[in-house]
N, CA, C and O atoms as CSV, one atom per row, in Angstrom:
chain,resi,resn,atom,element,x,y,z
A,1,UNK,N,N,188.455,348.356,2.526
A,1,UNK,CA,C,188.560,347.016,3.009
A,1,UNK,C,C,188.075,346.091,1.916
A,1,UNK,O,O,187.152,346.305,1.131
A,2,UNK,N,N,188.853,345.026,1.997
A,2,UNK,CA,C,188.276,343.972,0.675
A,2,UNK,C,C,188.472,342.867,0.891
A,2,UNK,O,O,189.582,342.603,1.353
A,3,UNK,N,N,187.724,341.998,0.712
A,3,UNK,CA,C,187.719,340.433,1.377
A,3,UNK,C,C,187.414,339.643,-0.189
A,3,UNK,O,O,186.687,340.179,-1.026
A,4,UNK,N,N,188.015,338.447,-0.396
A,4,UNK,CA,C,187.261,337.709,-1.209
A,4,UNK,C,C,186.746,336.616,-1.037
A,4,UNK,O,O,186.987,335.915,-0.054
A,5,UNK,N,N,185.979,336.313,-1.941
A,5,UNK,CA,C,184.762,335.191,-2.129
A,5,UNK,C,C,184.701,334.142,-3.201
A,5,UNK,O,O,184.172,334.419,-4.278
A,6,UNK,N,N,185.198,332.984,-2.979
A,6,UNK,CA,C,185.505,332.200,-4.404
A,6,UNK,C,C,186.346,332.654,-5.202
A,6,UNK,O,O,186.526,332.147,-6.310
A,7,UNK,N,N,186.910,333.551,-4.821
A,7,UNK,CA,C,187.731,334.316,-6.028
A,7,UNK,C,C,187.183,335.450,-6.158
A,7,UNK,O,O,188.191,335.887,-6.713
A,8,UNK,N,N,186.600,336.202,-6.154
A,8,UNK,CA,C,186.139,337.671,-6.618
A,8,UNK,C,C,186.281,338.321,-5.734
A,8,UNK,O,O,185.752,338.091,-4.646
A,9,UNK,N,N,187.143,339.444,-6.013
A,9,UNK,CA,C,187.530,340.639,-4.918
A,9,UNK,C,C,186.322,341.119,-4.435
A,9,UNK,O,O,185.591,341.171,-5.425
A,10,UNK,N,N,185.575,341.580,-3.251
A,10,UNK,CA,C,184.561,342.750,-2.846
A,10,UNK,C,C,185.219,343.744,-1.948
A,10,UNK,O,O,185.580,343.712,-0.771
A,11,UNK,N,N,185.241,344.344,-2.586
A,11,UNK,CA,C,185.952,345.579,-1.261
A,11,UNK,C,C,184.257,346.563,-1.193
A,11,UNK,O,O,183.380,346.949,-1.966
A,12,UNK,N,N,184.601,346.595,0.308
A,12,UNK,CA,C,182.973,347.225,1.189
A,12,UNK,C,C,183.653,348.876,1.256
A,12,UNK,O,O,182.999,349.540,2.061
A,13,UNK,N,N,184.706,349.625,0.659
A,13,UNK,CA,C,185.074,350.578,0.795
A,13,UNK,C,C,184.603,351.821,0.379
A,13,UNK,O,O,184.071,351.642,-0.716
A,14,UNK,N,N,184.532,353.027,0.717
A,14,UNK,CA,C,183.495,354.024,-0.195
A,14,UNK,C,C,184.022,354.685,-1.265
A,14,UNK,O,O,185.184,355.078,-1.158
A,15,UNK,N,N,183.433,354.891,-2.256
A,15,UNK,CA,C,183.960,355.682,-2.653
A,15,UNK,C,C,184.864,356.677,-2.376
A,15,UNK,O,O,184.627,357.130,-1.256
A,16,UNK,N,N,186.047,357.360,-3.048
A,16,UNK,CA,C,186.720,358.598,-2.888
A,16,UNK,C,C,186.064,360.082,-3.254
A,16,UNK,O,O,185.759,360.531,-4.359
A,17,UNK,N,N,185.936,360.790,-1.700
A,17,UNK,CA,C,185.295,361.847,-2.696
A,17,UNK,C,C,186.148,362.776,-0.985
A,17,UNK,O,O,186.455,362.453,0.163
A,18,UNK,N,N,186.192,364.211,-2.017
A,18,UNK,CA,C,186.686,364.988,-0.912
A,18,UNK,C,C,185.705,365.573,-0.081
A,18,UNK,O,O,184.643,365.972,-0.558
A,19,UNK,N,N,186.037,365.681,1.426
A,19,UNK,CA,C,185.048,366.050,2.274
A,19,UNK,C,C,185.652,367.807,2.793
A,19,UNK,O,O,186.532,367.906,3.647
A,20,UNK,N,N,185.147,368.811,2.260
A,20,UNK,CA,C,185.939,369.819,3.159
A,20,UNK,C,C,185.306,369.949,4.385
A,20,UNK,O,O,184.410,369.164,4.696
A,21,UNK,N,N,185.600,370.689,4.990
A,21,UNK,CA,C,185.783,370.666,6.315
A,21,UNK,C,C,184.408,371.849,6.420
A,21,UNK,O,O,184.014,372.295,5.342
A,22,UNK,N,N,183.953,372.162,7.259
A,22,UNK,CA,C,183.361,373.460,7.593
A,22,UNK,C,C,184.046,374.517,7.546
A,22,UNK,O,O,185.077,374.485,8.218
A,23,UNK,N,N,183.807,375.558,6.918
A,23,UNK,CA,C,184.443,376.211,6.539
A,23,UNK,C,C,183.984,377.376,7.302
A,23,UNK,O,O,184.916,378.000,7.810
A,24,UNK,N,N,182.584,377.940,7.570
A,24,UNK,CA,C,181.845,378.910,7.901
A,24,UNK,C,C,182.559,379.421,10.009
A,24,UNK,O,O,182.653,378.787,11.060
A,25,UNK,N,N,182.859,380.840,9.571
A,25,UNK,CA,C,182.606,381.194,10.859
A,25,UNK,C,C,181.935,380.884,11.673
A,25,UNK,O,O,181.367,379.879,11.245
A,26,UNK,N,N,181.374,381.225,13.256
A,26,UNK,CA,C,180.520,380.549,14.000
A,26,UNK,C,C,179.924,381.658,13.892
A,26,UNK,O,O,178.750,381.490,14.220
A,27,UNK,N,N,180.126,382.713,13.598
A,27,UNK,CA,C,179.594,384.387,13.317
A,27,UNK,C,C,178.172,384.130,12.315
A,27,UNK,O,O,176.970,384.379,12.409
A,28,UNK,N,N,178.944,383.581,11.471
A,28,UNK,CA,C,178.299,383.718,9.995
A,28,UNK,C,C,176.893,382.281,10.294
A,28,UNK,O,O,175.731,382.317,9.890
A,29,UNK,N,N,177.419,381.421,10.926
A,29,UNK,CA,C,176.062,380.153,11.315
A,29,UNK,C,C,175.165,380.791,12.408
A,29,UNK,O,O,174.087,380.296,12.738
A,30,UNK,N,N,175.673,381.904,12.939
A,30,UNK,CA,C,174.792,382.426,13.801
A,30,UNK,C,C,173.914,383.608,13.107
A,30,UNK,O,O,172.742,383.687,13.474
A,31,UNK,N,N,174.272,384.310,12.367
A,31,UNK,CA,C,173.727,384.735,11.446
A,31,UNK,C,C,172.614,384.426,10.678
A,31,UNK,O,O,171.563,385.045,10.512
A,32,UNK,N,N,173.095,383.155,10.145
A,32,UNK,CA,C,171.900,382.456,9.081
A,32,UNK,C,C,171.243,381.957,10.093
A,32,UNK,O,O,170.109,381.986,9.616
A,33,UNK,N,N,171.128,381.539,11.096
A,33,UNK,CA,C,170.266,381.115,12.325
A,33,UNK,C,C,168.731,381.846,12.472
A,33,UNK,O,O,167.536,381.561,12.396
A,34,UNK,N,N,169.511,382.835,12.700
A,34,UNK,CA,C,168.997,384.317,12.543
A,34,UNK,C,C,168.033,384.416,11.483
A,34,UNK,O,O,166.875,384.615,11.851
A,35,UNK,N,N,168.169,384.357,10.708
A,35,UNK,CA,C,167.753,384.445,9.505
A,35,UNK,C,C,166.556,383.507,8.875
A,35,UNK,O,O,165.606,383.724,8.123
A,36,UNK,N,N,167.168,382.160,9.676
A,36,UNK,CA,C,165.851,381.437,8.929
A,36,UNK,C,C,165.135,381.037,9.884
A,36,UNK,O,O,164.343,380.113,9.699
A,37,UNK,N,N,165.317,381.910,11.634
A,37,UNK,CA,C,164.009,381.255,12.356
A,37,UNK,C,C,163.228,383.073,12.220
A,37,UNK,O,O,162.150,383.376,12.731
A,38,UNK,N,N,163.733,383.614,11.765
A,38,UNK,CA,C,162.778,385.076,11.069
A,38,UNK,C,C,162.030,384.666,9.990
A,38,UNK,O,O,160.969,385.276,9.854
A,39,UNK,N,N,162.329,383.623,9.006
A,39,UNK,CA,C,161.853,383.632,7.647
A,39,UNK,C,C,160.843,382.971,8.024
A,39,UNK,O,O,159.761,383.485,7.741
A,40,UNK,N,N,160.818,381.741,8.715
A,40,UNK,CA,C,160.175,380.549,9.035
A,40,UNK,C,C,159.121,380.834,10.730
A,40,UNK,O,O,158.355,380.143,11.401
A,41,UNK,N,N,159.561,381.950,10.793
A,41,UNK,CA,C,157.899,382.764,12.256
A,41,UNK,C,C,158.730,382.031,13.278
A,41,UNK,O,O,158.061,382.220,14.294
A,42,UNK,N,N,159.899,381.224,13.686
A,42,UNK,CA,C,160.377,380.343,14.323
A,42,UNK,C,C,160.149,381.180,15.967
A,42,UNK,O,O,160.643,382.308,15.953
A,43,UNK,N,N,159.640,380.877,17.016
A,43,UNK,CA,C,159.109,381.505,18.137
A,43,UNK,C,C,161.285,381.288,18.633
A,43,UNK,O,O,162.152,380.507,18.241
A,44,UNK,N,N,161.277,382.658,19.793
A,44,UNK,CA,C,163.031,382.893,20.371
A,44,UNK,C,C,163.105,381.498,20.932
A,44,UNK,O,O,164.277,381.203,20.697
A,45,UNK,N,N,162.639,380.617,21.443
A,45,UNK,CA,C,162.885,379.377,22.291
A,45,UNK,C,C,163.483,378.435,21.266
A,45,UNK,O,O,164.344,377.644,21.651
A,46,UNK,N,N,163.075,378.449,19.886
A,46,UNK,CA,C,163.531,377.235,18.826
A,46,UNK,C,C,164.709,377.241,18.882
A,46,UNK,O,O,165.570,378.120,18.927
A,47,UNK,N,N,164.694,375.908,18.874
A,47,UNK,CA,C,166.963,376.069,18.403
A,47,UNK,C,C,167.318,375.899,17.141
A,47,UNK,O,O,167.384,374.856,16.490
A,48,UNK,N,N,167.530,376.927,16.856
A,48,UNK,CA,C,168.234,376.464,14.951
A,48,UNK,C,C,169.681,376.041,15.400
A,48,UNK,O,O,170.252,376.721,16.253
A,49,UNK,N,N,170.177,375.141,14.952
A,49,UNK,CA,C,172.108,375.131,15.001
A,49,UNK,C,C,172.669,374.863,13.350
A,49,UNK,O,O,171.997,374.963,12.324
A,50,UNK,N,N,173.459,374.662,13.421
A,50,UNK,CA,C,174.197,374.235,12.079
A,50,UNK,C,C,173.838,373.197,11.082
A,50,UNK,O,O,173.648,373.291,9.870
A,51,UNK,N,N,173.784,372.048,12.001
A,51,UNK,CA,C,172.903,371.087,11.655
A,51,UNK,C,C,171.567,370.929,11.339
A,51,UNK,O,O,171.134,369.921,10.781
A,52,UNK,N,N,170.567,372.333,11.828
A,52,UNK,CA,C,169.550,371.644,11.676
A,52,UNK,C,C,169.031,371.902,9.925
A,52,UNK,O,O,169.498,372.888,9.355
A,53,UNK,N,N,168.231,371.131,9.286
A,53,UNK,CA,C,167.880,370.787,8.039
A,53,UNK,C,C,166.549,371.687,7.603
A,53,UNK,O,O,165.596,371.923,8.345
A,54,UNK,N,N,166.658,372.001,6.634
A,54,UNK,CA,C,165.466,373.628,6.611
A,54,UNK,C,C,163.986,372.560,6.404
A,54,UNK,O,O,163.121,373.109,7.085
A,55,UNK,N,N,163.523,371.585,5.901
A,55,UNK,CA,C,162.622,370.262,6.260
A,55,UNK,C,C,162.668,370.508,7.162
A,55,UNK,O,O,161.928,371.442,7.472
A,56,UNK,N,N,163.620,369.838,8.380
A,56,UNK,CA,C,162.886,369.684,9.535
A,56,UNK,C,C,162.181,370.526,10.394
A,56,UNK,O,O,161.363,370.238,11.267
A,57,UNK,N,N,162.672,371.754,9.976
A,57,UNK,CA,C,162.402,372.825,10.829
A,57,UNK,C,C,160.824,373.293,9.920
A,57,UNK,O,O,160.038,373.966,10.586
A,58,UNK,N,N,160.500,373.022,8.800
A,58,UNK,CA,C,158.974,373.205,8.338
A,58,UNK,C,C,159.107,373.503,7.104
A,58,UNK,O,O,158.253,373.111,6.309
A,59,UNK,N,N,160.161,374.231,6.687
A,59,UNK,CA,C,160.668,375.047,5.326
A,59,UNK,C,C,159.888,374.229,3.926
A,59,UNK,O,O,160.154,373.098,3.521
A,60,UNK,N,N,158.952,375.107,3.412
A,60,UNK,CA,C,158.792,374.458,2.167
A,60,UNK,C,C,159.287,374.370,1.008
A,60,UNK,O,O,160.160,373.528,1.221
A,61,UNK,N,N,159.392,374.707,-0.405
A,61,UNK,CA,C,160.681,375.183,-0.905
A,61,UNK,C,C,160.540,376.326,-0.801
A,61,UNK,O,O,161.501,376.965,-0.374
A,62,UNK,N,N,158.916,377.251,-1.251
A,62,UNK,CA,C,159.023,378.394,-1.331
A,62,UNK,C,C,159.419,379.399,0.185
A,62,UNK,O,O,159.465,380.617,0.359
A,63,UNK,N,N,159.654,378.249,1.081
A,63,UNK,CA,C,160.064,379.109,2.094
A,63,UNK,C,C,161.869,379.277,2.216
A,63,UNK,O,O,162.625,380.132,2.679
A,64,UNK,N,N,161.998,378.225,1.667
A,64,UNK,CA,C,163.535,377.705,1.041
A,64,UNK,C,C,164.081,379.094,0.049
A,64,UNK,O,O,165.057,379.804,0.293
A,65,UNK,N,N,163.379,379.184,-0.808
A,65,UNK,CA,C,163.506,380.297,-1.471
A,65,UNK,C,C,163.510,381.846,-1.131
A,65,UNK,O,O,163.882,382.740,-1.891
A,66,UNK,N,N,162.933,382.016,0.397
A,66,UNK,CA,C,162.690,383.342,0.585
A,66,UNK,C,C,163.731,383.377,2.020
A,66,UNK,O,O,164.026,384.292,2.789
A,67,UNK,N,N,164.089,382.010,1.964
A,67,UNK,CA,C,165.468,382.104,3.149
A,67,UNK,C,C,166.593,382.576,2.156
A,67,UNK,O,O,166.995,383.737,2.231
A,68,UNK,N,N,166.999,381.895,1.430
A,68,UNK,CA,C,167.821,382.036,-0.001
A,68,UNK,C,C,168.551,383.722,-0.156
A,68,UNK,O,O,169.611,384.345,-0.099
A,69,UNK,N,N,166.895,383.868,-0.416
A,69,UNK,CA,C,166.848,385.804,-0.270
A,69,UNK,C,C,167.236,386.693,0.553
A,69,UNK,O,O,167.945,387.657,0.264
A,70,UNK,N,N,166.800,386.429,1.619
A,70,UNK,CA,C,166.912,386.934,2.920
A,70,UNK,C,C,168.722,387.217,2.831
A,70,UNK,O,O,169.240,388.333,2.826
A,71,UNK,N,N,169.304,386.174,2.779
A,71,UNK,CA,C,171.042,385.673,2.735
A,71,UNK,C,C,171.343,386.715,2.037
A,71,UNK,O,O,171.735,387.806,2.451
A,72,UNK,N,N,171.117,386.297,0.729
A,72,UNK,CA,C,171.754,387.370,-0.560
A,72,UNK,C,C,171.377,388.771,0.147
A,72,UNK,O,O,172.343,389.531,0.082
A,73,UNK,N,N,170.272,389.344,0.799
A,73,UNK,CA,C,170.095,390.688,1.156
A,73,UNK,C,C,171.295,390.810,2.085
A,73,UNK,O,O,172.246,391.575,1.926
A,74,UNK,N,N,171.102,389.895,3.135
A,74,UNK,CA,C,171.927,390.391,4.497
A,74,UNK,C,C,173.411,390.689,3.545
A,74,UNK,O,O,173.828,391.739,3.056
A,75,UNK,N,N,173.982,389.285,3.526
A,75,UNK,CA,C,175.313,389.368,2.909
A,75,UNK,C,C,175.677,389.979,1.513
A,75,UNK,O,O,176.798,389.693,1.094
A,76,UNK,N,N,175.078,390.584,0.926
A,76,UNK,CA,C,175.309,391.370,-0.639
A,76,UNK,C,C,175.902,390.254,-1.313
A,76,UNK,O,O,177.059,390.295,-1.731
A,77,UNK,N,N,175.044,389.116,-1.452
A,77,UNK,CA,C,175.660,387.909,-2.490
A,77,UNK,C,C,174.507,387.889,-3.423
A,77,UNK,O,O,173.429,388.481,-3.357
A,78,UNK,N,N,175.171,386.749,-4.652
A,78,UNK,CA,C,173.925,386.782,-5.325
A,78,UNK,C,C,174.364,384.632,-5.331
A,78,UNK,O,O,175.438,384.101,-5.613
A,79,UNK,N,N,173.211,384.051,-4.963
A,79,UNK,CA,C,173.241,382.700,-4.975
A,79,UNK,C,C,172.400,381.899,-6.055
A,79,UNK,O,O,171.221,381.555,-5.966
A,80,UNK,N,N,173.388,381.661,-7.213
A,80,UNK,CA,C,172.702,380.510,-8.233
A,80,UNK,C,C,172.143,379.594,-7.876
A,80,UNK,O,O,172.582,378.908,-6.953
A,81,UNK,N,N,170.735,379.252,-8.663
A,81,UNK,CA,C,169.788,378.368,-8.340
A,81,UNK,C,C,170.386,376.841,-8.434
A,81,UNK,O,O,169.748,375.884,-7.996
A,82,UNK,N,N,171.459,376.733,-8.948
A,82,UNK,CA,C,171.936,375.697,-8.742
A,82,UNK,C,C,172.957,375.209,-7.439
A,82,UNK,O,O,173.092,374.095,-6.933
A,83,UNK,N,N,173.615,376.521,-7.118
A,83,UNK,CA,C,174.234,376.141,-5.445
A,83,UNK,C,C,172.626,376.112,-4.536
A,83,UNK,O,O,172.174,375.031,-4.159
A,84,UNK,N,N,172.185,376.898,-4.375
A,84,UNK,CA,C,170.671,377.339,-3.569
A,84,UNK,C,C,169.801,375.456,-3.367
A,84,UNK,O,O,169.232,374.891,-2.433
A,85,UNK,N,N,170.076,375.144,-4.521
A,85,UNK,CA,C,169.252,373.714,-4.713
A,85,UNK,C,C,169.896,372.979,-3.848
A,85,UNK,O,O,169.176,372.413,-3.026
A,86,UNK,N,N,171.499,372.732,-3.736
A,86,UNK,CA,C,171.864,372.268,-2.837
A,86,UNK,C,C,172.441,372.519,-1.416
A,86,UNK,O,O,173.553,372.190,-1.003
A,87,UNK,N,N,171.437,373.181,-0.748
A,87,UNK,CA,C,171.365,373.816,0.630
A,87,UNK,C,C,170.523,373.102,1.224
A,87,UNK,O,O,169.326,373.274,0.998
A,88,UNK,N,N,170.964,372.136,2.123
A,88,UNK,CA,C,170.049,371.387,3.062
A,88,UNK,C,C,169.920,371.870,4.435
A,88,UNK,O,O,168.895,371.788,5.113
A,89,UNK,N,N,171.176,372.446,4.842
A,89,UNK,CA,C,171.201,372.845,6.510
A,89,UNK,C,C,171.542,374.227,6.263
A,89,UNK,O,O,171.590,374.868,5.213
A,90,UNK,N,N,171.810,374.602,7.691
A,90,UNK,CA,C,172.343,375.618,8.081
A,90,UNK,C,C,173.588,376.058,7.623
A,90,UNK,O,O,173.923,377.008,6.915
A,91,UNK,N,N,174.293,375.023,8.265
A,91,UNK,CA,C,175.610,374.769,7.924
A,91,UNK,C,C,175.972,375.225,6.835
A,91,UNK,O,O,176.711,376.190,6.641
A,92,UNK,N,N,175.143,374.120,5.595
A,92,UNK,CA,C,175.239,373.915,4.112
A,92,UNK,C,C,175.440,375.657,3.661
A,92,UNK,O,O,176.470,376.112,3.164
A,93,UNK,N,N,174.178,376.463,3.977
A,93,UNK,CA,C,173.843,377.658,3.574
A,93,UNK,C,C,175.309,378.488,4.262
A,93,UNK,O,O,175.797,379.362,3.545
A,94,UNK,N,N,175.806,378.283,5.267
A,94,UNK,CA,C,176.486,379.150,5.819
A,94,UNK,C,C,178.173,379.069,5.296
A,94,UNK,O,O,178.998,379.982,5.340
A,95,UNK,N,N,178.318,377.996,4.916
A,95,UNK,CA,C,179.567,377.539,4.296
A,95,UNK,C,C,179.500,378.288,2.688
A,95,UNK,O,O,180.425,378.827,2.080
A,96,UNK,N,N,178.062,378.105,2.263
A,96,UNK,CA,C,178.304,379.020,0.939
A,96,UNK,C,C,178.319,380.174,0.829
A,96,UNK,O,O,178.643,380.613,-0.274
A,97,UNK,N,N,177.953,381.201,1.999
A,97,UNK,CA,C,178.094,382.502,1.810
A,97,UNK,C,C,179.134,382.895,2.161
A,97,UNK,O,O,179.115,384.125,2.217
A,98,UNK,N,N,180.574,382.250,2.587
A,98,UNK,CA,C,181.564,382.718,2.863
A,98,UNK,C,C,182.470,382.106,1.996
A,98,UNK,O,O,183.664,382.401,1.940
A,99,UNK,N,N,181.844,381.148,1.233
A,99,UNK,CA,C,182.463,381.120,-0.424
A,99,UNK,C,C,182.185,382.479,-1.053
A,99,UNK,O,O,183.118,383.260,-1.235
A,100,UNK,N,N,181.321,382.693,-1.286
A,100,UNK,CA,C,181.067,383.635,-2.463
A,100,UNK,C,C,180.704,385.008,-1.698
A,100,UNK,O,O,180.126,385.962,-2.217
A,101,UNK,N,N,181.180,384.921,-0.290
A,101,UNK,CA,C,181.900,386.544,-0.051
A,101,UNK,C,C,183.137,386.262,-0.211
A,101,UNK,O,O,183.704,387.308,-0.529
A,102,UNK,N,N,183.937,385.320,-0.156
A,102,UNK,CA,C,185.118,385.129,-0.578
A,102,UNK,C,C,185.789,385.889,-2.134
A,102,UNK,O,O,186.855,386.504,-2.169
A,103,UNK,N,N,185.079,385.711,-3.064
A,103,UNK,CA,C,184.942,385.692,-3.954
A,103,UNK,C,C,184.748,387.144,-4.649
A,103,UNK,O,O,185.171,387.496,-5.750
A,104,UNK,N,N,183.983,387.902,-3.697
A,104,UNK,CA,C,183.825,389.032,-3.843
A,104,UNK,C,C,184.503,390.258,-4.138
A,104,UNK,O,O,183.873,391.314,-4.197
């Protein structure tokens, strides 16, 4: 969208950037679920979902790091510290291990 002002174009529009889609089984988010309310002592009542953010749930990095692990064990991946860095959710984590079992 773009409106002008005295003359000068402003367009309020966002940037272009591609959004994929979720990619991850509901298998595979249930999985990592799994996984990081084990890593994190998470009592059976917690709800992990897709969404939730490894912060909110308490994760420090080094707990970030031993979720990380946990993944690569379950799924026989190996995850560069540079994808790993950008793992915020569940989701995030679960969409990349079915990249790079993809890959496999």
């Amino acid at each position: 969208m773009a409106s002008s002002i005295a003359g000068y174009s402003i367009s309020t529009a966002s940037p272009a950037r591609s959004v994929l889609p979720s990619q991850a089984k509901p298998e595979t988010v249930d999985k990592v679920c799994e996984i990081v309310k084990k890593q994190l002592a998470l009592s059976d009542d917690s709800t992990v979902t897709g969404s939730s953010k490894f912060a909110e749930l308490g994760a420090d990095s080094l707990d970030t790091v031993e979720i990380v692990m946990g993944l690569e064990e379950e799924f026989g991946i190996t995850v560069e510290e540079e994808s790993a860095q950008s793992i915020a959710t569940v989701q995030d984590a679960a969409d990349l291990i079915e990249k790079l079992v993809e890959k496999k």
